[in-house]
C-alpha positions in Angstrom: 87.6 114.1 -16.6 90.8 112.7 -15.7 92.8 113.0 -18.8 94.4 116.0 -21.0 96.7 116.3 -23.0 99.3 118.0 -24.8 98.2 120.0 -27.5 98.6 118.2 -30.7 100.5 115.1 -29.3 99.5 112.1 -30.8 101.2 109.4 -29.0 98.5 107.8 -27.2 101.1 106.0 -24.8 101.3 109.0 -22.9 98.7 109.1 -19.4 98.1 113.0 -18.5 95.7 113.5 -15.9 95.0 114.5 -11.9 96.3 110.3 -10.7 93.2 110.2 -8.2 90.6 111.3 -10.9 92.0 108.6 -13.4 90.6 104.7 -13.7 93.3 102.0 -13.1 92.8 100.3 -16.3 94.1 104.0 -17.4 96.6 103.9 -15.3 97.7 100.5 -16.6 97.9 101.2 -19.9 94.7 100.5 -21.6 92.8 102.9 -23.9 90.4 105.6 -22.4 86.7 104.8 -22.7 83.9 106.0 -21.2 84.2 104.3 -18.6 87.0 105.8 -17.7 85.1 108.6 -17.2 82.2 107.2 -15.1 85.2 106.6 -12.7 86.3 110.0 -13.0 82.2 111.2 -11.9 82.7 109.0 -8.9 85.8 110.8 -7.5 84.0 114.3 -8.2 81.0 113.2 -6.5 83.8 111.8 -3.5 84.7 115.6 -3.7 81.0 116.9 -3.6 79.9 115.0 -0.5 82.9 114.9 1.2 84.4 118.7 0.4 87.7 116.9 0.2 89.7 116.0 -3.0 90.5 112.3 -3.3 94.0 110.8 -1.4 94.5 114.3 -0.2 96.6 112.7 2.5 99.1 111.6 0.8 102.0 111.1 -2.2 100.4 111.1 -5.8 103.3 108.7 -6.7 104.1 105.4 -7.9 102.8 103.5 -4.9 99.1 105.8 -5.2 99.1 104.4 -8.6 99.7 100.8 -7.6 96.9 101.2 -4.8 94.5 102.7 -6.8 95.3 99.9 -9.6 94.7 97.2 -6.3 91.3 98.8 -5.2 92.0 100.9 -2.7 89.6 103.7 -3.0 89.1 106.8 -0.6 87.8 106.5 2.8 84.0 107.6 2.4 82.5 108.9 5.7 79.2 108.3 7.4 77.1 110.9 7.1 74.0 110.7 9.0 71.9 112.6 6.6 71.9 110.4 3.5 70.3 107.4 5.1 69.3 105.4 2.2 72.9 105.7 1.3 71.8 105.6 -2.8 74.1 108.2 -3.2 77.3 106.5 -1.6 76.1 103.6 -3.5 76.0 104.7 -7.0 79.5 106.2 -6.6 81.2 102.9 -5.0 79.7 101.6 -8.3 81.3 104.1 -10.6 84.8 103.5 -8.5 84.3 99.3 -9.5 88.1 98.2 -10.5 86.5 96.3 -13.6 84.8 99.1 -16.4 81.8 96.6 -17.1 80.7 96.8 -13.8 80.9 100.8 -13.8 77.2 101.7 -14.3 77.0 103.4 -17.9 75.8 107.2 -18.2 72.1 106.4 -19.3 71.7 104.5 -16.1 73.3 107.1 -13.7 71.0 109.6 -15.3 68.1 107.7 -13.9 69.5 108.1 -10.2 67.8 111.4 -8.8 70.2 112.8 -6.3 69.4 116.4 -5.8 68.2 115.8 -2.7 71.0 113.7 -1.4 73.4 115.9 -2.4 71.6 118.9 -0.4 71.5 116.7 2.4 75.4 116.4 2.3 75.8 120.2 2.1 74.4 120.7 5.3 75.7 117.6 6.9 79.4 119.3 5.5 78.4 122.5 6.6 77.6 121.5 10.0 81.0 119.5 10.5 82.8 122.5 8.8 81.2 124.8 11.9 82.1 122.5 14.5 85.6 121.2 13.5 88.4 122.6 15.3 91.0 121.1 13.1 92.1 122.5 9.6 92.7 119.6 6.7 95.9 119.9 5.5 96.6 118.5 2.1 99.7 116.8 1.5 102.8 118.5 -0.1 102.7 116.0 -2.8 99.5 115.5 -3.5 99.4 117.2 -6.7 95.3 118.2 -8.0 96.5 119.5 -11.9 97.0 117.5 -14.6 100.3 116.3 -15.2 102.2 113.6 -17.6 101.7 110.2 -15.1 103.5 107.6 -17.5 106.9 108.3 -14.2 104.3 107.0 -11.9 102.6 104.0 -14.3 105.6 102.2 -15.6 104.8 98.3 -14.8 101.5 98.6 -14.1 100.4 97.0 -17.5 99.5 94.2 -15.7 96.4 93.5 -15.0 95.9 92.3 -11.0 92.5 92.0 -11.2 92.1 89.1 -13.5 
């Protein structure tokens, strides 16, 4: 979800992707999995109860990168409506730093959230009606994929062992 490439490169040194969509072991260094990719789902669903993009507030630099390898994760908003909070929950989950804590896809696919996620269209419908101010995303945060290895260099190692 996070990753691309370019069209037959095979040096697999090379990180391409949208830097808030990709896991920090990624971003370290360490080979995709599919657990990459379970952290990728959490940022969309970030982005589906939220209607904003992840870090849209700032740089997608170096320092994001460093962050992001540290734990810092997007700032997730209460939102009245989802009260059992199963939603938020699952996608914390899917943001963990360490990929065998990420839940796997057979167990998100038990997770019925349908109705949670209706429940956060409305609750972002109603903000959208009564907000006076306009989001502004930053000028450098960047939401296509791009080569990320600038950003990346000495993050090999791993700061959360």
């Amino acid at each position: 979800m996070g990753l691309c490439g370019e069209v037959g490169n095979k040096n697999e040194t090379k990180i391409y992707g949208v830097m808030p969509y990709v896991a920090p072991e990624v971003l370290r260094g360490k080979p995709y999995t599919q657990a990459a990719d379970i952290y990728s789902f959490g940022m969309v669903m970030y982005y589906i109860i939220t209607g904003r993009q992840p870090f849209e507030n700032r740089t997608h630099d170096s320092l994001l990168a460093l962050d992001i390898c540290n734990g810092i994760r997007p700032e997730v908003p209460e939102i009245p409506e989802l009260k059992s909070n199963r939603y938020i929950n699952l996608m914390k989950k899917c943001w963990d730093s360490n990929p065998d804590n990420r839940p796997n896809v057979f167990s998100i696919s038990i997770y019925c959230l349908t109705d949670e996620i209706e429940k956060a269209e409305k609750y972002l419908l109603r903000e959208y009606k009564e907000s006076s101010q306009l989001t502004i995303t930053h000028s450098q945060a960047i939401y296509t994929s791009r080569l990320l290895n600038p950003y990346t260099e000495g993050l090999a190692f791993d700061f959360t062992e």
